[in-house]
C-alpha positions, 0 to 999 in steps of 0.5 A: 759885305760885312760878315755875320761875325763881322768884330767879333775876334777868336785866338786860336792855339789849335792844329790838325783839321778839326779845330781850325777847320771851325775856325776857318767857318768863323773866318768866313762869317766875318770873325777875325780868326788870328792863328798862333802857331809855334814858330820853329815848327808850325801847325803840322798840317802844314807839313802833312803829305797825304797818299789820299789828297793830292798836293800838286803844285806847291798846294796844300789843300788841307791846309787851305781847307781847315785855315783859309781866311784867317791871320798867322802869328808865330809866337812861342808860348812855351817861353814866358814871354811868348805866353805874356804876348799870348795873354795881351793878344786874348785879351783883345778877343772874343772867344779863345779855342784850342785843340792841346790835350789838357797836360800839353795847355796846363804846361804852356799856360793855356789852361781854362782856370790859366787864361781865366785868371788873365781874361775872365770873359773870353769864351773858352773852346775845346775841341776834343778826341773823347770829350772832357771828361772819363778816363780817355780825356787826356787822350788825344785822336784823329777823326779816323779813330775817334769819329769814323771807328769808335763812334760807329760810323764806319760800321754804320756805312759799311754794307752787308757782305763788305769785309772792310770798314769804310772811311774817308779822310777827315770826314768828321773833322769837317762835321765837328768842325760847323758843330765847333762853329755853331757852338760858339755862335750860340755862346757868343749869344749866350753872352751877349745877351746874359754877360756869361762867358761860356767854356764850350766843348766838341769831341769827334767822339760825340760828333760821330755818335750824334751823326749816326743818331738812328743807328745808336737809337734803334741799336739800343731797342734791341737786345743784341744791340745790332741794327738790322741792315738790308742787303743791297738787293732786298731794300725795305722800299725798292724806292729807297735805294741805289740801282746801276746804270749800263755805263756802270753809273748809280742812280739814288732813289729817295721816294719814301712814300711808295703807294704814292710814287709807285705809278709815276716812278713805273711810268718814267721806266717806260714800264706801266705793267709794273703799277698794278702787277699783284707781287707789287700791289701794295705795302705788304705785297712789296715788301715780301716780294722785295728782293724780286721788286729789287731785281726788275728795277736794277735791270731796268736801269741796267738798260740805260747810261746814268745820263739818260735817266738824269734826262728821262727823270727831270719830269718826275715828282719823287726824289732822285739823283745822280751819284756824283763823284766828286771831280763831277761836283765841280760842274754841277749846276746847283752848286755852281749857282749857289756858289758852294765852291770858291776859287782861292788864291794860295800864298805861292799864287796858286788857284785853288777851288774848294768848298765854302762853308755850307751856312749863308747869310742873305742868300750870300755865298761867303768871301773865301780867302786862303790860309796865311802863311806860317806867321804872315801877320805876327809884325801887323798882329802885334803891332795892333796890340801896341807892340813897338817893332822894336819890341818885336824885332828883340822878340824874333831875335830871341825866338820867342817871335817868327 
């Protein structure tokens, strides 16, 4: 089946998870996404061994994640003539996007005014730790420090009375990443339909602000500019929480209108007498008596497994669900059916399971493909381009090729 971005080409001098974990979405949309990696020492993902995911087996899921479906060419664009091959190779492309903090683009020629002089209607694309402008542009960041801790988040999902600030590993490079994605889908249509070419920026920093768009809003409402945080055992709305289970489980609760759930909810507890009790009759009643509130529902659910409220709450109209980890993702019939996970093949013929990009078109899952290896197509690549191979193989014996 042909792709959303099926003809629509994009060169890629970028490394890490972010960048070219949006590259690996437009890959899935059917854009040709070609990979230009240094040839000696190649994207440093590539490379990379992490204490927080596994890599059995010769596999390297971030890899996989962040550069799946796309084209691997080794070309060294520090060498004049590795920049020459570069430059005819974004001539044939759509959009150009980079990852390089500006000294390191304008030393390898891949600046904006440097490719626009060659290429003027490429769509540039920068991804970014602090975005383009302000004193801390030329800095460089991972989603660790520029999304999870200076733009809030960690804070944001950190609860009260816990001493440590709470992140997992590229979080928000995956969010920057579909925004990364969307950003060039619209300047694709920018230009298609007014002849602009756009120069397109995502920072980590403006991701992790945007994501937490309620905190930062209300922070600024407030003179201390703090947000006011419940405790877990005193919920504004006790159905708007989390309650243990007696097989130390979770379950989520997401009834946002409680006058209206508030009956059926206590009758899926097995617990009617709730409905009309007088500390819970009605909105200010609950809320001044919602750490009690709090307390009888907990102890409830503490009766029972997670399982047997997954099954009593099938018939209930209000929002729930389970807390899943994330082996448990994997079997979940949801996903399953709507084809959020794919099984790849990896270039050491490995399977791999992860997830496809969250946007279908048609009600298709997208083809997920694995990541190339390190200058797998630099001879098809180049030969596209009108290259002869014996161009190429003068190339790869100078170094300027892999």
């Amino acid at each position: 089946m042909e792709g959303a971005l099926s003809g629509i080409r994009i060169v890629e001098v970028a490394s890490w998870t972010f960048v070219p974990g949006g590259g690996a979405i437009l890959a899935e949309w059917g854009a040709d996404v070609i990979k230009v990696e240094d040839p000696e020492r190649g994207d440093p993902l590539r490379g990379l061994v992490s204490a927080s995911i596994r890599a059995d087996g010769g596999v390297n899921p971030m890899l996989e994640i962040a550069n799946r479906g796309k084209r691997s060419v080794g070309i060294d664009i520090s060498q004049e003539a590795g920049r020459e091959i570069l430059y005819q190779l974004i001539a044939t492309a759509d959009v150009f996007v980079t990852s390089h903090l500006p000294a390191v683009r304008r030393r390898l020629g891949i600046d904006l005014d440097q490719i626009r002089q060659r290429c003027p209607e490429v769509i540039y694309v920068r991804g970014s730790a602090n975005g383009p402008k302000g004193n801390e542009a030329t800095r460089g960041g991972f989603d660790s420090a520029s999304y999870w801790a200076r733009g809030g988040v960690s804070d944001a999902m950190t609860d009260p009375g816990v001493d440590w600030p709470v992140a997992r590993p590229s979080f928000g490079d995956m969010v920057a990443g579909l925004a990364l994605a969307g950003g060039i889908s619209a300047a694709l249509l920018r230009r298609e339909r007014t002849g602009v070419a756009s120069v397109v920026d995502v920072a980590l920093l403006g991701v992790g602000v945007w994501n937490i768009s309620p905190d930062v809003t209300s922070a600024g409402l407030s003179e201390d500019r703090e947000v006011t945080k419940y405790a877990r055992d005193e919920p504004a709305n006790p159905l708007s929480g989390t309650y243990r289970t007696s097989d130390g489980r979770f379950i989520s609760i997401a009834m946002f209108q409680f006058d209206r759930f508030w009956p059926t909810f206590c009758e899926h507890l097995d617990r009617t007498d709730l409905i009309a009790d007088p500390r819970f009759k009605d909105a200010p009643a609950r809320y001044a008596n919602r750490r009690e509130n709090f307390a009888i529902l907990n102890g409830i659910f503490g009766t029972r497994t997670q399982a047997h409220w997954c099954e009593r709450f099938k018939t209930i109209e209000g929002v729930w669900a389970p807390v899943r980890k994330p082996g448990e993702v994997h079997d979940d019939a949801q996903v399953i059916a709507n084809g959020y996970l794919q099984t790849i093949v990896t270039n050491n013929g490995r399977s791999l399971t992860l997830p496809a990009n969250p946007v279908q078109f048609d009600e298709n899952p997208p083809s997920v493909a694995g990541a190339p290896g390190h200058g797998e197509h630099t001879d098809a690549v180049l030969l596209e381009l009108g290259i002869s191979m014996e161009e190429i193989m003068e190339h790869k014996i100078s170094g300027v090729l892999l």
